[in-house]
C-alpha positions as CSV (number, residue, x, y, z in Angstrom):
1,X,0.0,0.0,0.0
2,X,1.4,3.7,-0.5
3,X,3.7,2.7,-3.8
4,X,4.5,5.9,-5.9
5,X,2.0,7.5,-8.3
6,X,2.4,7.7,-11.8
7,X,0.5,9.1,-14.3
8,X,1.5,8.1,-17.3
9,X,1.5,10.0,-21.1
10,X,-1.9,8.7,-22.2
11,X,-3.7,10.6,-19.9
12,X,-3.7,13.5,-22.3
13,X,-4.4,11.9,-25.8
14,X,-4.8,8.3,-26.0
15,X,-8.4,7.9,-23.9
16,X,-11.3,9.3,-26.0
17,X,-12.9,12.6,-24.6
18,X,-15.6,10.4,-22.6
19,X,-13.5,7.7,-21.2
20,X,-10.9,10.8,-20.0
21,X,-13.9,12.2,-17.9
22,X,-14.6,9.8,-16.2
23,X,-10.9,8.6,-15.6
24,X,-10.4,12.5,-14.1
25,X,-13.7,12.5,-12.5
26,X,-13.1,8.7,-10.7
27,X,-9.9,10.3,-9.6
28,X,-10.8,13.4,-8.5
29,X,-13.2,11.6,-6.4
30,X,-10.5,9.5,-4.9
31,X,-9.1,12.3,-3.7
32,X,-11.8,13.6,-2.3
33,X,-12.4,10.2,-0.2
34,X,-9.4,10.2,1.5
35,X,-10.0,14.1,2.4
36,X,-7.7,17.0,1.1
37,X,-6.4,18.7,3.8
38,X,-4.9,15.1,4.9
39,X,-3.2,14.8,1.5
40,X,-1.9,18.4,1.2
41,X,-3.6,18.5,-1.8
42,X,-6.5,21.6,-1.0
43,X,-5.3,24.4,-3.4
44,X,-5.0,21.4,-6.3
45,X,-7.9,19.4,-5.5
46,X,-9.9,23.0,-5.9
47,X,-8.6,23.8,-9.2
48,X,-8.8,20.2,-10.8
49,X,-12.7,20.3,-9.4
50,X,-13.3,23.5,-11.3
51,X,-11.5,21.9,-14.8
52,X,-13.0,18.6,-14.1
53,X,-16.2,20.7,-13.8
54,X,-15.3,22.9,-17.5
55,X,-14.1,19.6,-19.2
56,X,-17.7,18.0,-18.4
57,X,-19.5,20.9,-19.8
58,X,-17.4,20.7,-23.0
59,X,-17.9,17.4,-23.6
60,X,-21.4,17.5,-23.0
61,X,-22.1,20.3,-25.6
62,X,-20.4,18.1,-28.1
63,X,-23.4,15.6,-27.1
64,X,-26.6,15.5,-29.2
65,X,-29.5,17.8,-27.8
66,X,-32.8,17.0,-27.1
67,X,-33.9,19.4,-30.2
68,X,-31.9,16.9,-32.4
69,X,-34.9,15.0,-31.6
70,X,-37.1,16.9,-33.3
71,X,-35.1,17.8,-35.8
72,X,-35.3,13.9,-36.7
73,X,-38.8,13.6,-36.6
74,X,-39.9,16.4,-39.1
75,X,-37.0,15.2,-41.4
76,X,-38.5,11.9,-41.5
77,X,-42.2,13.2,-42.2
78,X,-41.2,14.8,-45.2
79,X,-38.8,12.5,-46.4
80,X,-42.1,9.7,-46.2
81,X,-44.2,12.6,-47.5
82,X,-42.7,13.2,-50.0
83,X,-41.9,9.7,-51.4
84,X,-45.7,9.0,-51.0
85,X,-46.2,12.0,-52.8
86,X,-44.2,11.0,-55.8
87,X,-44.8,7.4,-56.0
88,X,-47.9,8.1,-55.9
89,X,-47.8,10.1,-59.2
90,X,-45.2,7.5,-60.6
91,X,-47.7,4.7,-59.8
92,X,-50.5,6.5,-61.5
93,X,-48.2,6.9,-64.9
94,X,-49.4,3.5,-65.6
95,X,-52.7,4.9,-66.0
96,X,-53.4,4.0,-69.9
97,X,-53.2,7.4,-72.1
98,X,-56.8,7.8,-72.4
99,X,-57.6,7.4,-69.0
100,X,-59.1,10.7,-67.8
101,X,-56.4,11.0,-64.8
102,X,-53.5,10.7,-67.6
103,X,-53.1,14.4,-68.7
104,X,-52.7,15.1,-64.9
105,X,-50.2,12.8,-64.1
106,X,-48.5,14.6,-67.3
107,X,-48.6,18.0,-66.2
108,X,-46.7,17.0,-63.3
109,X,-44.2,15.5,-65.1
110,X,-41.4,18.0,-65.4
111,X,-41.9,18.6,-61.3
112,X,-41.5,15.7,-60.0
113,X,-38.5,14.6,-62.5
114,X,-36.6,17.4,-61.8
115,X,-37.0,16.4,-57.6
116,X,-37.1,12.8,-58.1
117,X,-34.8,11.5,-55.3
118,X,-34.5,15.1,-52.9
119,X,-35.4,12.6,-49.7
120,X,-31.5,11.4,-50.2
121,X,-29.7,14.9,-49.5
122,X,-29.0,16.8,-47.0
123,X,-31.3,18.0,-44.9
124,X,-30.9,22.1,-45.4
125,X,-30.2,21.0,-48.9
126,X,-33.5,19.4,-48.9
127,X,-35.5,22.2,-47.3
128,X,-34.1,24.7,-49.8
129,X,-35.0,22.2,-52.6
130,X,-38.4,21.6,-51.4
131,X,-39.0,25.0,-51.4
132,X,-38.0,25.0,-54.7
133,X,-40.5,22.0,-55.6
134,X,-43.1,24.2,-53.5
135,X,-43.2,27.4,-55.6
136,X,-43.1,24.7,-58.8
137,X,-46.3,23.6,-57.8
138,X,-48.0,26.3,-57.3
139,X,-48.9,27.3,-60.6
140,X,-53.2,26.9,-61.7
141,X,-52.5,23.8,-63.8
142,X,-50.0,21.9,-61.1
143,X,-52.6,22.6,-58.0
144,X,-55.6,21.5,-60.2
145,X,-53.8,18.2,-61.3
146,X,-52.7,17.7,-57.5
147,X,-56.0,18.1,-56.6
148,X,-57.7,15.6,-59.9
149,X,-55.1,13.1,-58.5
150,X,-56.0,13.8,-54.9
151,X,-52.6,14.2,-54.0
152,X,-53.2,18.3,-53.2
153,X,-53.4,17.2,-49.4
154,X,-50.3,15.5,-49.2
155,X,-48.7,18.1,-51.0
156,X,-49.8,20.6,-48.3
157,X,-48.5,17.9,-45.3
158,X,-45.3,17.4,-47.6
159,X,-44.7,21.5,-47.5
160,X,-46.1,21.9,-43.8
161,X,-43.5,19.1,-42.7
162,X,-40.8,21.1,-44.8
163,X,-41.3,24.3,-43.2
164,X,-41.4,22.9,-39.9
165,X,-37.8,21.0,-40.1
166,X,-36.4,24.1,-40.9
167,X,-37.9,26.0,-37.6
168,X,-36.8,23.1,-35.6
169,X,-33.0,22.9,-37.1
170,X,-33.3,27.1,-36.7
171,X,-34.7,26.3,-33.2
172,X,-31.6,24.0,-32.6
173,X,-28.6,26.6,-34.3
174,X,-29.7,28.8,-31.7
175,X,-29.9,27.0,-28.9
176,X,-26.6,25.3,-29.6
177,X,-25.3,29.2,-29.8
178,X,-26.9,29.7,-26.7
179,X,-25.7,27.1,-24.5
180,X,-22.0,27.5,-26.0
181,X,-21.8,30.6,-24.6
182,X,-23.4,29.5,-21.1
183,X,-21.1,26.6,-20.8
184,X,-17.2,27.1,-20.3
185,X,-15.2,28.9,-22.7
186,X,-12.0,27.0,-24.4
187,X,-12.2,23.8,-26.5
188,X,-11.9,20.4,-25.5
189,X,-8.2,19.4,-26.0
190,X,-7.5,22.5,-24.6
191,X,-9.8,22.1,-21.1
192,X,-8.4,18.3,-21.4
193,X,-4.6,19.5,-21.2
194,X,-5.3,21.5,-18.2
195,X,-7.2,18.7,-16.1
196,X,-4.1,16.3,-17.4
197,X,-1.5,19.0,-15.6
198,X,-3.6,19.4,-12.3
199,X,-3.6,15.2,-12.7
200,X,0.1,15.1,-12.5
201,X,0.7,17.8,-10.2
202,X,-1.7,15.9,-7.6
203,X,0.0,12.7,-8.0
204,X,3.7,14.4,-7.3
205,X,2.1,16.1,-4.3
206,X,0.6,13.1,-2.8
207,X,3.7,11.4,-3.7
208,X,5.8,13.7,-1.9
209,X,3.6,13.9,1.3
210,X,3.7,9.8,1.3
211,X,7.5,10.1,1.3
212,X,7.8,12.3,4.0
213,X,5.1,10.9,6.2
214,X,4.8,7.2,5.1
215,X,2.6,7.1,7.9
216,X,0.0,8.9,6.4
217,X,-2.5,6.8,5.4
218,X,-4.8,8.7,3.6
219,X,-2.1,9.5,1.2
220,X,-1.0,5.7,1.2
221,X,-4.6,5.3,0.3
222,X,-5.1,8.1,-2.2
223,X,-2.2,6.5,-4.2
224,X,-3.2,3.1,-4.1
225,X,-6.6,4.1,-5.5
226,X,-5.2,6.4,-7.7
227,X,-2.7,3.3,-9.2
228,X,-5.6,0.9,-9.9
229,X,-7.8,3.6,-12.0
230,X,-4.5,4.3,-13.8
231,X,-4.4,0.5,-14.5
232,X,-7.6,0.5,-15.3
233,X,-7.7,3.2,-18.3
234,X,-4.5,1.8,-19.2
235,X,-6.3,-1.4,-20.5
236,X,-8.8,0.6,-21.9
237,X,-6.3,2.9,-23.8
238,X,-4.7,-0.3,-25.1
239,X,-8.2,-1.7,-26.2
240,X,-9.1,1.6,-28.5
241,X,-5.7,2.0,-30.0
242,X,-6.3,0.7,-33.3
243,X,-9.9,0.9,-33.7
244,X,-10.3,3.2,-36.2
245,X,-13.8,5.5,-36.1
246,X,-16.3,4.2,-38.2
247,X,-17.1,6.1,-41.5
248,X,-20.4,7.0,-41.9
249,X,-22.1,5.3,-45.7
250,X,-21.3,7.9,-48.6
251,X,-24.5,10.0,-49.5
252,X,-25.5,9.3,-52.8
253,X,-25.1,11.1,-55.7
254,X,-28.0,13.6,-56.6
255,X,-30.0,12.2,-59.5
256,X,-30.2,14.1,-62.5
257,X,-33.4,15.7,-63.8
258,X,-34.5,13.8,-66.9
């Protein structure tokens, strides 16, 4: 019990941003257990509390939001809007020529061509493009063939879904501006490097108060606890190195307007 303390290079780059918390945090706490005033280590155990503290907040505004959520969902009922929109039309093209519905399902031809496929890009993209698609259809002969074909509701849920995806990822901009500047200033690797230093300079000062006092036991304690979480994220470190970060699927390529 009471061997020296080392804190080793990793502690700064290897762990991912996640598994660094909570190595800091477990630490930190550790600490804490065995009471800072018997460890010398008040003035540091304040200061790695407060980056511990900033490092959390950091990491957590790189998390997804709640909004996200909602960003999601109206995505998704436009995307399935929209395809039921234009399959719809497609499916009717089968209609034979002299079938009354056919010179409807031929006004809307150059439309729909031209947006064939939008559901597949990305999501501003697409809420410009539907847009687009919107003021396309609103001419006298589109709306009256939307409405022969009874697809003028759906058309008005498609465009309704639209513009509410694009309040929601507004909604979300602004609250991710908002909370970046309520949470703590600096980036990640940056609030990371600090919490590693006030790491290392806790482990030499726990050290050093062992090795005067070997008595002590809340500093034999402290380092022994200390040791086994550094053993512990070592495995871990040694278990990520290699893995590479999975790449999302290529988006597809835009179909062109025939």
């Amino acid at each position: 019990m009471g061997t020296k303390l080392t804190i080793p290079e990793w502690v700064g780059s290897t762990l991912t941003n996640g598994a660094f918390l909570d190595y800091a945090e477990r630490s930190l706490a550790a600490y804490v257990a065995e009471g800072l005033d018997a460890i010398s280590l008040t003035a540091i155990g304040m200061k790695l509390t407060e980056s511990v503290d900033a490092l959390k907040l950091a990491v957590n505004r790189q998390s997804a939001y709640d909004e996200t959520s909602g960003v999601v969902r109206a995505d998704n009922d436009r995307d399935a809007l929209f395809k039921a929109l234009y399959h719809a039309w497609e499916f009717l093209g089968g209609l034979s020529p002299n079938h009354p519905l056919a010179p409807h399902v031929e006004t809307l031809r150059s439309e729909m061509d031209a947006y064939k496929g939008v559901w597949r890009h990305e999501m501003r993209k697409e809420t410009t493009e539907l847009q687009g698609f919107q003021a396309a259809l609103s001419t006298e002969a589109n709306n009256a063939a939307l409405a022969a074909l009874g697809l003028d509701r759906i058309a008005a849920a498609l465009f309704e879904a639209n513009n509410a995806a694009r309040a929601a990822m507004e909604s979300r901009s602004d609250e991710r501006s908002s909370r970046a500047e309520e949470k703590a200033s600096g980036t990640t690797p940056e609030l990371r490097k600090a919490v590693a230093t006030l790491l290392v300079q806790a482990a030499r000062r726990v050290n050093a108060v062992y090795e005067i006092n070997p008595e002590n036991a809340a500093a034999a304690a402290a380092i022994t606890k200390v040791a086994a979480l550094v053993e512990e994220y070592k495995l871990v470190a040694s278990q990520s190195k290699g893995k590479k970060k999975e790449e999302p699927e290529p988006a597809p390529a835009p179909e062109a307007a025939q």
